[in-house]
N, C-alpha and C positions, 0 to 999 in steps of 0.2 A: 624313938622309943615307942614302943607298943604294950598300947594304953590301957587297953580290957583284962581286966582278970577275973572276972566272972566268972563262975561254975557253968551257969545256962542266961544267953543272951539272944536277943535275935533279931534280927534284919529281915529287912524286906527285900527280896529279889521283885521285880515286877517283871514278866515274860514280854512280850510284841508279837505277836502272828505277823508271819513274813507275808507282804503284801504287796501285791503289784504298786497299787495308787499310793502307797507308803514310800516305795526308792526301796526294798527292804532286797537283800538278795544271800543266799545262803550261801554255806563257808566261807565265813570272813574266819579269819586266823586268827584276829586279834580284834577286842572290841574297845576302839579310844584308844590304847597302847600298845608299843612294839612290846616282843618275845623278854629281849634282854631288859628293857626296864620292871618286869614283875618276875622274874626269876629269883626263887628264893638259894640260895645254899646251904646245906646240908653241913651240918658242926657238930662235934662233939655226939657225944651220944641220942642216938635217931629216936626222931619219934613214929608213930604208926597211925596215921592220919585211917579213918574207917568209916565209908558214909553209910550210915543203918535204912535199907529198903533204899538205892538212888535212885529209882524208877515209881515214877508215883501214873498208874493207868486210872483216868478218875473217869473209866466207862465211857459216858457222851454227857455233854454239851449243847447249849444254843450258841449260835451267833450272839455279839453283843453280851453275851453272860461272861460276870467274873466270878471265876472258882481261886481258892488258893489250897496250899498245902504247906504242911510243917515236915521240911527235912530236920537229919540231926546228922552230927559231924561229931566223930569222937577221936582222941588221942587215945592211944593204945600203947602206947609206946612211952618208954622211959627219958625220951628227952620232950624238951620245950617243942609246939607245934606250934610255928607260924603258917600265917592263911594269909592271903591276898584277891583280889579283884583279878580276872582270870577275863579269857575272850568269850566271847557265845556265841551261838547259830545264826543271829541275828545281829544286825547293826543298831538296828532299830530298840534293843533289849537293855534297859535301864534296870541296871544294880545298884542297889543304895546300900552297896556296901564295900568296904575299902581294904580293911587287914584286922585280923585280932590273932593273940597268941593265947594258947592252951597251954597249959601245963600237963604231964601224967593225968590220966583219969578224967578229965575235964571234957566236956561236950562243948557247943552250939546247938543251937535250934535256927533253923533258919524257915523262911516263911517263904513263899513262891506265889505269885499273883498271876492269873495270864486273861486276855480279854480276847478271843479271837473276832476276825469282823468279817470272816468266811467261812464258807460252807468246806469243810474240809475232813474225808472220812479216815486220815492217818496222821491227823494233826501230832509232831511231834517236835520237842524245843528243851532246849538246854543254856544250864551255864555251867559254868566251871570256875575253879577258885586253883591257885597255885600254891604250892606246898614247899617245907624243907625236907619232908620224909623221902627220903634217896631212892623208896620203890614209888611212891607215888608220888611224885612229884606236879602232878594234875588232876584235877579228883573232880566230880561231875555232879549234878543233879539234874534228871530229866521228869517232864511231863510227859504222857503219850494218851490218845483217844480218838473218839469222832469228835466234830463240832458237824451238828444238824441243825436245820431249820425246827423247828417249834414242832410242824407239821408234816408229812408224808403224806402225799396222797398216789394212790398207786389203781389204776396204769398211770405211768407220766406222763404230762402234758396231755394233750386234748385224745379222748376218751371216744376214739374210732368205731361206730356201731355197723360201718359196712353198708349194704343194701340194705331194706326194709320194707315192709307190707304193707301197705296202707288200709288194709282190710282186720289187722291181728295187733295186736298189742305186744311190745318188744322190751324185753326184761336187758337191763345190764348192772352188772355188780364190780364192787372194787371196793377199797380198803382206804381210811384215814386214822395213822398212827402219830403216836411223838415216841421219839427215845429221848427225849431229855422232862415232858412232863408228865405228871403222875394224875394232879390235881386240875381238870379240866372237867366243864359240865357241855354239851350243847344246849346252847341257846332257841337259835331259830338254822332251820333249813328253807329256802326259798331258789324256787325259778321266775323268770318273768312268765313263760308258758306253761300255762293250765293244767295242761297235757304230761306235763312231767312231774310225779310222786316221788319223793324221798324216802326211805326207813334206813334209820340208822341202826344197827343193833351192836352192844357192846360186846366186846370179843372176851373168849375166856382163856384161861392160862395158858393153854395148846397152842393157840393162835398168837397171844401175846409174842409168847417164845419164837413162834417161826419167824415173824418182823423184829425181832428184836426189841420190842416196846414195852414201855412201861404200862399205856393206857392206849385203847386204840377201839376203833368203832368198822363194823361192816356194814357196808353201800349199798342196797340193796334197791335199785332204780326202776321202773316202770314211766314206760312211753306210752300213752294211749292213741286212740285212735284218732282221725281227723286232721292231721297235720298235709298241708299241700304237695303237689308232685315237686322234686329236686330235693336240692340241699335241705337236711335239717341242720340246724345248731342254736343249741342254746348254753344259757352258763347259770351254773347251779351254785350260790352261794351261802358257804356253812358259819354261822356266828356265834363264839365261844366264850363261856365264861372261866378265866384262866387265875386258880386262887396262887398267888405268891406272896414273899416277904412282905408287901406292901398292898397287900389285899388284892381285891380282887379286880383285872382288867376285862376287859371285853379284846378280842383277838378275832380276826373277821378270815377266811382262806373262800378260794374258789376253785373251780376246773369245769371246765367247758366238753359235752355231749355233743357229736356230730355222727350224721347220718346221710344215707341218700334214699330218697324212694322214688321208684320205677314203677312207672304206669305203661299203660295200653301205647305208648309212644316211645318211637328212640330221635334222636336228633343227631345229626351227621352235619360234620363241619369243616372247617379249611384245617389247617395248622393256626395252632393255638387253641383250638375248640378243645375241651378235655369233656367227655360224655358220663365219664364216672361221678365227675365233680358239680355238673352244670357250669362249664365255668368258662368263659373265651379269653385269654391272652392276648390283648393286643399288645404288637409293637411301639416303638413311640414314636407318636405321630404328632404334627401342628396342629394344635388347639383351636387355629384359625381356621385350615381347612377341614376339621373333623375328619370322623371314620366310619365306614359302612364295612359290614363284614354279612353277607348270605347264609342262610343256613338251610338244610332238608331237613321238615318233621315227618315221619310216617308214624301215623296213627292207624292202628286193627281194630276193628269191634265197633267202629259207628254206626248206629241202627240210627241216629237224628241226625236233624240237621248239621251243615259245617262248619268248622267251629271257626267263631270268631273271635277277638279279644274283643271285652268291653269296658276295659281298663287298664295301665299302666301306671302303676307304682313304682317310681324311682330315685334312691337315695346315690348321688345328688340327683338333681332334676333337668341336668343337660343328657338323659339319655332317653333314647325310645324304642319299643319294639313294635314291627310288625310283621303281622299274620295273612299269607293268600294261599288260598287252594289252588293247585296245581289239576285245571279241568284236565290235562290230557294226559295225565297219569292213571293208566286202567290195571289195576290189579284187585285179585277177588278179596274181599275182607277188608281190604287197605287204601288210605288214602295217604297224597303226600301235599304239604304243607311246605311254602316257602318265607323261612321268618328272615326276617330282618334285623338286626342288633346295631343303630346307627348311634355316635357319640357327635351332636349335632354341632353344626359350626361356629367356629366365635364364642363356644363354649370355654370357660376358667381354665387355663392350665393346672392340671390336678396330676398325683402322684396314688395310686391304687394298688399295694399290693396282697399278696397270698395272705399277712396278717391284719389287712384292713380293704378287703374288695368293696368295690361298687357294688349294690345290689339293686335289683331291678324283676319286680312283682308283676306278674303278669296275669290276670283273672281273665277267665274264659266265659261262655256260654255256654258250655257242656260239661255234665256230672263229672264225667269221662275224664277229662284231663283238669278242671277245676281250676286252683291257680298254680302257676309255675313258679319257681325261685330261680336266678338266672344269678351269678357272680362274673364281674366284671374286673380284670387287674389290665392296670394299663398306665400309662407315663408320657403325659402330653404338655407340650411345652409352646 
């Protein structure tokens, strides 16, 4: 017998975000029971089961945020409506609700909870309930939306400045939005290098609208001058004051500026040498017997002395470089320079890649080339 006779009652559906690390996998048929065990039949005069709005788009979303919504389920229809526990999109999808009967005229209210724990830009999920009404015999409630991170920051990922002037100061700009918060202040903007300025300026409705955002800020970057020949990179960290239900948090994001600056010198090397990047590849080699790799510097425009290192800086500090002028190379304006890049022997076996290179400082005696940046990936065992 079925027990509810309520005019408006409601349960809680609670949704699952289908998830790799969950086991969770879509189109399951049936969720907890077969077809034939929740099959209602259709008796006597039909009723007209009618779900008002079953598509609830609740815009976007965080991660980890719970939203919920109130469906409603009416009878339309001149006979009794029975309802049941029905399959969903998800295995993983906990309905806390089992069967109730309506009479003529009679609703539900039902309530839908979902917690996603991904970043997912078509987030969409359902349940269903099963019916005696003969045309609908399965009737649905869905969620649909984004689920975003809190933040946007745009361009993604590391924030590519190209070549650079060592002489001129180098502007770059870019974008930090939310489509899920409204209520956000900036805290603090910081680099660890001097040489990098921040201005945030707040976007206005035009701009809001092209990102889709609620609340969003424009990046307006300046590189000053004084930064060494080779790689630059730095990481620029934004710290926020983020008001919700539970007052106010602090919310911390970053992204990382990278550059390369070209002096009076090019450096020419074997395979794995990368000239754009300053950066040598070695192979993986024995830790015990280390690795030497040669390289050619031609330097233009020396009016002094030859340049020598008068110091090397190297994280870790099994690495060294060095610097000899090549006396019988004669060309006008030009000299060539033979460096050395050694990873010295009986050195730790280390792992160095493209996201965590060795790096290796190298100061000179001359204005001219000053200090170098050199990046190191390598895999020695």
């Amino acid at each position: 017998m079925l027990r509810n006779k309520h005019t408006i009652f409601s349960c809680i559906l609670v949704l699952g975000l289908v998830s790799f690390f969950s086991g969770c996998k879509d189109d399951l048929s049936v969720n907890e029971q077969t077809q034939s065990e929740i099959d209602l039949k259709p008796s006597g005069t039909p009723p007209q089961a009618v779900v008002v709005d079953g598509i609830y788009d609740f815009g976007s979303m965080e991660v980890d945020q719970t939203l919920s919504h109130e469906f409603v389920i009416k009878n339309e229809g001149e006979g009794v409506l029975q309802l049941k526990k029905g399959r969903s999109t998800c295995k993983c999808t906990v309905v806390n609700f089992e069967e109730a009967e309506l009479a003529p005229g009679e609703s539900i209210s039902i309530l839908l909870e979902w917690t996603p724990k991904a970043i997912d830009p078509s987030f969409s999920h359902a349940g269903y309930l099963k019916t005696n009404d003969p045309v609908n015999e399965e009737i649905s409630i869905a969620v649909t939306g984004r689920v975003d991170s809190a933040f946007e920051i745009l361009p993604a990922g590391t924030w590519d400045l190209g070549e650079l002037e060592r002489e001129k100061t180098s502007e770059f700009n870019g974008t930090i939005s939310s489509r899920v918060l409204d209520k956000f202040e900036i805290k603090e903007v910081t680099s660890d290098n001097p040489l990098v300025t921040i201005e945030l300026i707040p976007m206005n409705q035009e701009q809001l609208a092209e990102h889709g955002a609620k609340k969003g800020y424009l990046i307006k970057g300046v590189l000053a001058t004084g930064s060494p020949l080779g790689i630059f990179k730095e990481q620029v960290t934004l710290k926020f004051d983020i008001e919700g239900k539970d007052g106010q948090k602090e919310s911390v994001t970053r992204f990382t500026v990278e550059g390369f600056y070209t002096g009076p010198y090019q450096i020419v090397g074997p395979a794995g040498w990368a000239t754009g990047k300053m950066t040598m590849r070695f192979r993986r080699f024995s830790a015990k017997e280390g690795k030497i790799v040669k390289l050619s510097m031609f330097v233009r425009g020396n009016t002094g002395p030859a340049i020598e290192i008068t110091e090397v800086i190297s994280q870790p500090d099994f690495m060294n470089v060095t610097l000899k002028k090549d006396e019988s190379f004669k060309a006008k304006n030009r000299e060539r320079y033979q460096m050395t890049i050694e990873v010295k022997p009986n050195s730790p076996a280390a792992q160095f890649y493209k996201e965590n290179p060795a790096i290796i400082k190298v100061v000179t005696n001359n204005p001219l080339i000053g200090t170098m940046s050199i990046r190191v990936q390598m895999i020695s065992y």
